[in-house]
C-alpha positions in Angstrom: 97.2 7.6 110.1 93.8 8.5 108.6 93.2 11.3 110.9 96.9 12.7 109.8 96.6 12.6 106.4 93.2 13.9 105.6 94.1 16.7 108.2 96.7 17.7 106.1 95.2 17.3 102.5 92.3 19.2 104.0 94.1 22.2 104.7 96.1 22.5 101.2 93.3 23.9 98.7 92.1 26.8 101.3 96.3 27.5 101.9 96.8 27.5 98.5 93.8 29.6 97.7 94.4 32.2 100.7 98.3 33.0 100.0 99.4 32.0 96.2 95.9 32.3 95.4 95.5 36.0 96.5 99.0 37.0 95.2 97.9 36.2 91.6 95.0 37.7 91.5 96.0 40.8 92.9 93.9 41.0 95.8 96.6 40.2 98.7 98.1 44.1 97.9 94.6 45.6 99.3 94.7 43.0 101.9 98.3 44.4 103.2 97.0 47.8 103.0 94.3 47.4 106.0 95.1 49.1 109.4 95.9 45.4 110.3 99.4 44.0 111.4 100.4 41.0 108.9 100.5 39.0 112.3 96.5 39.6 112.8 96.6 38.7 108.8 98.3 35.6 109.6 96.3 34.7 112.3 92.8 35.5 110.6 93.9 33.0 107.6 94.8 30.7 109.9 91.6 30.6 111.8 90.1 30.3 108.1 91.8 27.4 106.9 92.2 26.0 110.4 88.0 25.9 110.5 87.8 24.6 106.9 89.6 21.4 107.1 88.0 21.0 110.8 84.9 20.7 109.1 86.1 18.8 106.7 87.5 16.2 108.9 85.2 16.3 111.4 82.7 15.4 108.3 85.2 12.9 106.9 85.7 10.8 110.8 81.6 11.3 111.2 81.0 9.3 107.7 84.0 7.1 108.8 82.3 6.2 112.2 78.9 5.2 111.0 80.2 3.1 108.2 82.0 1.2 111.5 79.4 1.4 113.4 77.4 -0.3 110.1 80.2 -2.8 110.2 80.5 -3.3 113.9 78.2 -6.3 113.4 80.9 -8.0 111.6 84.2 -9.8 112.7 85.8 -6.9 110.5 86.1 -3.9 112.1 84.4 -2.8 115.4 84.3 1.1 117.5 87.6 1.3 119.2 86.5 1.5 123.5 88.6 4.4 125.1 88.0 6.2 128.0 87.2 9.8 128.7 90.7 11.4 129.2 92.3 9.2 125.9 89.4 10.9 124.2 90.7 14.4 125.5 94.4 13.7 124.8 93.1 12.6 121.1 91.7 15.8 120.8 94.5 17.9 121.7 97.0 16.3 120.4 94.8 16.6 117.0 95.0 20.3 117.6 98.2 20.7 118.0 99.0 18.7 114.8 96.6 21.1 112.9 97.9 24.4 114.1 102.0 22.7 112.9 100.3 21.3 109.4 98.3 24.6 108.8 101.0 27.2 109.9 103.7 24.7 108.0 100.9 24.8 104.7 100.4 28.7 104.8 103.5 29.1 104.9 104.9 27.2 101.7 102.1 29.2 99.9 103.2 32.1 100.7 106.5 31.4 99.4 104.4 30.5 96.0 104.0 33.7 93.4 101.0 31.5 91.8 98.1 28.9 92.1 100.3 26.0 90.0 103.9 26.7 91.6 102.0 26.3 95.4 100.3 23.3 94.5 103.8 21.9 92.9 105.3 23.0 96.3 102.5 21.3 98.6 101.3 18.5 96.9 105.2 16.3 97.7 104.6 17.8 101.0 102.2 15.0 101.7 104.6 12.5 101.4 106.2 14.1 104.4 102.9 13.1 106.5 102.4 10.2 104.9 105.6 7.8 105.3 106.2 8.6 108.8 102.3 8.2 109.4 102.8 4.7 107.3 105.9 4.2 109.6 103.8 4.5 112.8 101.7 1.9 112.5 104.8 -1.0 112.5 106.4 0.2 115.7 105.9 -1.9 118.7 104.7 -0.2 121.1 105.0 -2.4 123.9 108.8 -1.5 124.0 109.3 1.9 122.4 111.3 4.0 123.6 110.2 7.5 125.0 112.6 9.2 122.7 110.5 8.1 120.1 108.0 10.9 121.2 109.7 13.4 120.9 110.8 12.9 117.1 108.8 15.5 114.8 105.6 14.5 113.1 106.1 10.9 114.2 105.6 12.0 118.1 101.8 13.1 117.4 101.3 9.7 115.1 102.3 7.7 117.5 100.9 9.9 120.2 97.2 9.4 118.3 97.7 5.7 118.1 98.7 5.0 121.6 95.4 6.9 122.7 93.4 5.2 120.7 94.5 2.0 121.7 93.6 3.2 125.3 97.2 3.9 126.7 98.2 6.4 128.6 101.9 6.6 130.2 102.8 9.6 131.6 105.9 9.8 130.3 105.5 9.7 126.4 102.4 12.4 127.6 104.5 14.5 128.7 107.3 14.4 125.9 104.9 14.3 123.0 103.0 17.3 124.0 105.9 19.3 125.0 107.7 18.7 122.1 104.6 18.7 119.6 104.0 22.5 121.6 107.8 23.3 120.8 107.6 22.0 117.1 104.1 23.5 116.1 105.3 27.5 117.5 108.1 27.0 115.3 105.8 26.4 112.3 103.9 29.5 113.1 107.0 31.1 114.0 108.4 30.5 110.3 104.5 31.4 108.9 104.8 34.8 110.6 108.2 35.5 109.1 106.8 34.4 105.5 104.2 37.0 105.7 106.5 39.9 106.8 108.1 39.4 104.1 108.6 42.9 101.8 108.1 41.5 98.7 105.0 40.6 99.4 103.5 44.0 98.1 105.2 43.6 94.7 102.2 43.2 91.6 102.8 39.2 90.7 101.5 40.9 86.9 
């Protein structure tokens, strides 16, 4: 849950900034104007925002795992013992959850003609990540049902917590990566469409 929602506030400032940010202060027109396609542009602002909020998790889960490690000592809270290949699922399925929430976020920028009216339209947009991630973490997961896995957003969230908790089944593997694959090319898919957009070029002043 923590993982899922800092990922997603992390990316909203650099979206915002990158799309909505550039349209208002004029500089997105020159941008458009390099020997580029709009699908490299897309892809280069992607990379951008994609490597800012890794940082900025990857900062955020280092200060979170020495204050456990600090409080391991305790009866409170201890380092969670996984093996290798839960570590390498938890990765990717991290990943793949970035590449959806960072596509999904560029995206809704774009759509933005300034700084205030992206940040009205991303900041709810946390309260999509953050009731199903809420939701999560009451499901029993000794009797789920794969289906379950394959439900948007709540497939990767329960995906994270199963691997965490050590558990790997095959089947929820395969369903929640195939369908986390399916549902993050269609948020690129709909990113790439809001940046061919031809009203793009038109002066925001």
């Amino acid at each position: 849950m923590v993982i899922a929602i800092w990922t997603a506030s992390s990316a909203i400032q650099p979206s915002i900034d990158m799309t909505a940010g550039e349209r208002e202060r004029g500089t997105l027109e020159a941008l458009l104007c390099l020997p580029c396609s709009r699908l490299q542009l897309l892809i280069g602002k992607w990379l951008a925002v994609a490597s800012i909020t890794s940082a900025g998790v990857a900062l955020q889960i280092g200060g979170l795992l020495f204050a456990i490690t600090y409080l391991a000592s305790s009866s409170v809270i201890g380092i969670p013992s996984v093996s290798a290949m839960s570590i390498a699922l938890l990765l990717g399925a991290v990943v793949i959850f970035a590449i959806m929430v960072v596509a999904f976020e560029l995206a809704l920028a774009m759509k933005a003609h300034s700084v205030k009216e992206a940040g009205s339209l991303l900041g709810p947009a946390i309260l999509f990540i953050i009731f199903p991630a809420l939701f999560t973490q009451v499901i029993n997961l000794d009797s789920i049902e794969s289906w379950w896995f394959a439900v948007p957003l709540v497939n990767i969230l329960l995906a994270m917590r199963e691997l965490l908790l050590d558990r790997i089944i095959l089947e929820h593997v395969l369903v929640w990566l195939t369908s986390s694959i399916l549902y993050a090319g269609l948020a690129a898919w709909f990113a790439a469409r809001q940046f061919k957009r031809e009203d793009l070029v038109a002066s925001i002043s």
